[in-house]
N, C-alpha and C positions, 0 to 999 in steps of 0.2 A: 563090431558092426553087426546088421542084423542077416538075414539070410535075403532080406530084400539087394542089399550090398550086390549081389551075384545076378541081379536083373538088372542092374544098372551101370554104366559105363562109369558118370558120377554120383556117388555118393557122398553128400557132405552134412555132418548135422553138428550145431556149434560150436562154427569157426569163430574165432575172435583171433584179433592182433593190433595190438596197440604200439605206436610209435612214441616214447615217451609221454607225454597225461594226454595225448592224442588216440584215440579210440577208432580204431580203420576200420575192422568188422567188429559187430558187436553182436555174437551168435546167429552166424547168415545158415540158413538149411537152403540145400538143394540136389534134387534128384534128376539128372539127367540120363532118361532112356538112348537102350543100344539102338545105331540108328538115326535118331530123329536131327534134327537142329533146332538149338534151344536161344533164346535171346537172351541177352544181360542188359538188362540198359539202367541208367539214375545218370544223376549228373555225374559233374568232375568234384571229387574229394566222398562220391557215397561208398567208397569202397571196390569194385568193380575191379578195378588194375591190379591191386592186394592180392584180391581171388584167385583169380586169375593165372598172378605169380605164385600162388601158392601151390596151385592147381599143376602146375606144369613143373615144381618141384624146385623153384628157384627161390623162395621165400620160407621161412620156415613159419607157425603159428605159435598162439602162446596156450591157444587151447583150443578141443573139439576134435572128429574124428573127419579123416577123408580118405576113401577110397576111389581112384582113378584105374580105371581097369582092373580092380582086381587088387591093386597095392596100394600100399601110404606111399605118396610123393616128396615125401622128406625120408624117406630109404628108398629110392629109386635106383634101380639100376642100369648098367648099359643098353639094355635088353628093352627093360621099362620104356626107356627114353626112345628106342626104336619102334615104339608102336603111337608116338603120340606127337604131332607136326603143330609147329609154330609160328604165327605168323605174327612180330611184333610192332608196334605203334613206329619204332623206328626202323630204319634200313639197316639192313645187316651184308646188304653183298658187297663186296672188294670191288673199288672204283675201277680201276685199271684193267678185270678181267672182261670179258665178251661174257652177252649175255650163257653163249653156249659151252663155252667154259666154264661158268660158275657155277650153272647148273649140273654140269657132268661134276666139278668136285664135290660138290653137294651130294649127289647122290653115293659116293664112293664111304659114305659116314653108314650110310644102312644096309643091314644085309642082305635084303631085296626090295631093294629101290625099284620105282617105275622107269621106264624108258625115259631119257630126259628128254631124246627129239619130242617124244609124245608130250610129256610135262610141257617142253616149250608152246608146240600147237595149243596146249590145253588152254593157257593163259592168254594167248591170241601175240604171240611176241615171235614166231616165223623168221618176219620181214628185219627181224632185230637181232637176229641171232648170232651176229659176228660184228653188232655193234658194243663198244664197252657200256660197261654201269653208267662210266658218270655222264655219257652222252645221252643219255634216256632222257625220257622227260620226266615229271615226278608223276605221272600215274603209269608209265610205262613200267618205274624203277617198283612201283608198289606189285605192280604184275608180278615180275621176277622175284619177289620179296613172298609172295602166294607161291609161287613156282616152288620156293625151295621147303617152305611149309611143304607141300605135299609129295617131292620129290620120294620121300623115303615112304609113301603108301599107307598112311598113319589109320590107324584104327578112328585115332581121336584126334580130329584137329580143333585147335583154340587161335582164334582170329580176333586180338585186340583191336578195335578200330582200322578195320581193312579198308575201309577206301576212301578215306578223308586224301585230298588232294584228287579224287578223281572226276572229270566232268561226268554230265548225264548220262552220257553213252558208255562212257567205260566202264558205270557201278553199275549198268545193264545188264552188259556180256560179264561182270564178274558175279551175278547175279544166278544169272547161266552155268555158271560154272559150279556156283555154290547148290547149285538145283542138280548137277550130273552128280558133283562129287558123293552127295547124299545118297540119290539114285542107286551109286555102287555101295551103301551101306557106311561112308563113314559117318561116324557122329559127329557133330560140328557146333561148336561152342563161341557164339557173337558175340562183341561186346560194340557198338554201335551210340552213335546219337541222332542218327537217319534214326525216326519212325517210320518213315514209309518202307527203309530197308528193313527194320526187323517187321513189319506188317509180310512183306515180302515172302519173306524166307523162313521163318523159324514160327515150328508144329507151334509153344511152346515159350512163355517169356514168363522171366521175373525182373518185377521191378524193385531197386535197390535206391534206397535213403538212408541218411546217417548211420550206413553199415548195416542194417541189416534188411531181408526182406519185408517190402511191404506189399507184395501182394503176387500173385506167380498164377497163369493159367495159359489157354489157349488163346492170343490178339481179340477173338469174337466174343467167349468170356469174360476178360477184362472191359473190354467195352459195356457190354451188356450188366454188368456186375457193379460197377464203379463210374458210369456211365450218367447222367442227369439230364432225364429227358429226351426231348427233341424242339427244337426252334422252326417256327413258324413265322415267316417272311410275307409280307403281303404290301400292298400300294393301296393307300385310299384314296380317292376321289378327288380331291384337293391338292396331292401330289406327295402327300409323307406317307414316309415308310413307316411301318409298325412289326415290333417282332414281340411275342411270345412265345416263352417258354415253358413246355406242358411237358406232360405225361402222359396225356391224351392226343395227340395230334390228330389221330382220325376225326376226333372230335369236333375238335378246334375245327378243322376244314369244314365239317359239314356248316358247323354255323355260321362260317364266312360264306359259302358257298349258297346259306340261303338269305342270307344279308345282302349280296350282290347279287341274286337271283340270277345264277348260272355262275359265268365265267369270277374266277379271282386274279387281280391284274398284280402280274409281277411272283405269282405265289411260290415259293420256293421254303420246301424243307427240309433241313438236317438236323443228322444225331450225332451223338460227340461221335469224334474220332479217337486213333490212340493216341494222336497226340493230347487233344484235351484231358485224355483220363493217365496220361502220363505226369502230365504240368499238375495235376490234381494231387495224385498219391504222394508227387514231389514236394506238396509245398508250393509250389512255382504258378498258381492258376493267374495271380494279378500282376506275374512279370511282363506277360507280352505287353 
């Protein structure tokens, strides 16, 4: 690796891994600064989960270099694994225990665990704390599933699809959370199919198709970069709507604006969003 390796929490430059004549990455790069929160997003099958598990040392590669803190993740050790919190797509905590119990054996796995009452408060799960796992609800059980992610104080946390199953309000305050936990310097690693949560939260996105990157910058870059135009909305006089799509939109308005001499009825305009410039890079623009 190069001496950049030692500025960056991840370092990855072509990963590949193939699943028999199935091709999962197909040389992904990616540099995730100490600190920041980074997004992952592509569909389901561009590779993303792979990463991921590679990343956290449960998968091995068939080729390419990764450094995670400092080490390769396919020689990780105890130690290793004490600096790096995981938050996976499925449930991991024991039905039968309370949530305050699970959280305290959780923390007994790292050397300097956080406080678990704290951890509980952190995740907004209080009023739940001497109720079991399986009586949760399933955004409550996703709580406590983040809860044990960060119990052991990780340097690096990695969050596959953290809040699928949660209503509006709940991927709010977990939002909150993902906003403190940074605050105190960890690095934190999305993998999401909310656009508006990786908009949200993360400095920093790449976006992944058929394995590899196709495109990685800051949400306002990506838009602005891969982004087509702006749409211009207007009513005319007879009752239909008309929209064009320019490059110029200042433009465009002035000429409406002296067409109707003053006011333009109904006039509304936007530019892509991430989601548009997502559906684009994917492939996916004429699915909706």
């Amino acid at each position: 690796m190069t001496t950049q390796a030692y500025e960056l929490a991840v370092d990855v430059r072509g990963l590949r891994r193939r699943y028999g004549d199935v091709t999962a990455v197909d040389g992904i790069d990616l540099g995730i600064r100490a600190g920041e929160v980074f997004g992952l997003l592509g569909p389901n099958g561009a590779g993303k989960s792979t990463t991921v598990e590679i990343l956290q040392g449960n998968r091995g590669r068939d080729a390419g270099e990764v450094s995670v803190l400092g080490s390769d993740p396919a020689a990780a050790t105890r130690a290793w694994r004490s600096r790096v919190g995981i938050v996976w797509q499925d449930e991991s905590a024991p039905a039968e225990l309370t949530v305050r119990e699970t959280v305290r054996h959780f923390a007994r796995y790292y050397p300097r665990p956080r406080d678990p009452e704290e951890v509980i408060a952190l995740v907004g799960l209080q009023a739940k704390a001497d109720s079991r796992t399986k009586a949760l609800s399933g955004g409550q059980r996703r709580r406590l599933d983040v809860a044990l992610g960060v119990i052991g104080g990780p340097e690096l946390l990695l969050l596959d699809e953290p809040t699928t199953g949660f209503d509006p309000a709940a991927r709010r305050q977990f939002w909150d959370l993902i906003r403190l936990l940074a605050a105190e310097g960890t690095t934190i690693l999305l993998t999401t199919h909310y656009l508006e949560e990786a908009e949200a939260l993360a400095d920093r996105l790449a976006v992944v198709a058929r394995g590899r990157v196709v495109a990685a910058g800051e949400p306002g870059e990506l838009r602005k970069r891969f982004g087509t135009g702006a749409t211009v909305e207007w009513t005319e006089p007879d009752g239909a709507v008309r929209t064009e799509r320019t490059d110029t939109p200042t433009r465009t308005v002035a000429e409406l604006t002296r067409r109707f001499d003053g006011e333009i009825p109904d006039l509304r305009i936007s530019r892509p969003t991430l989601e548009d410039v997502y559906l684009r890079l994917t492939g996916q623009e004429d699915v909706r």
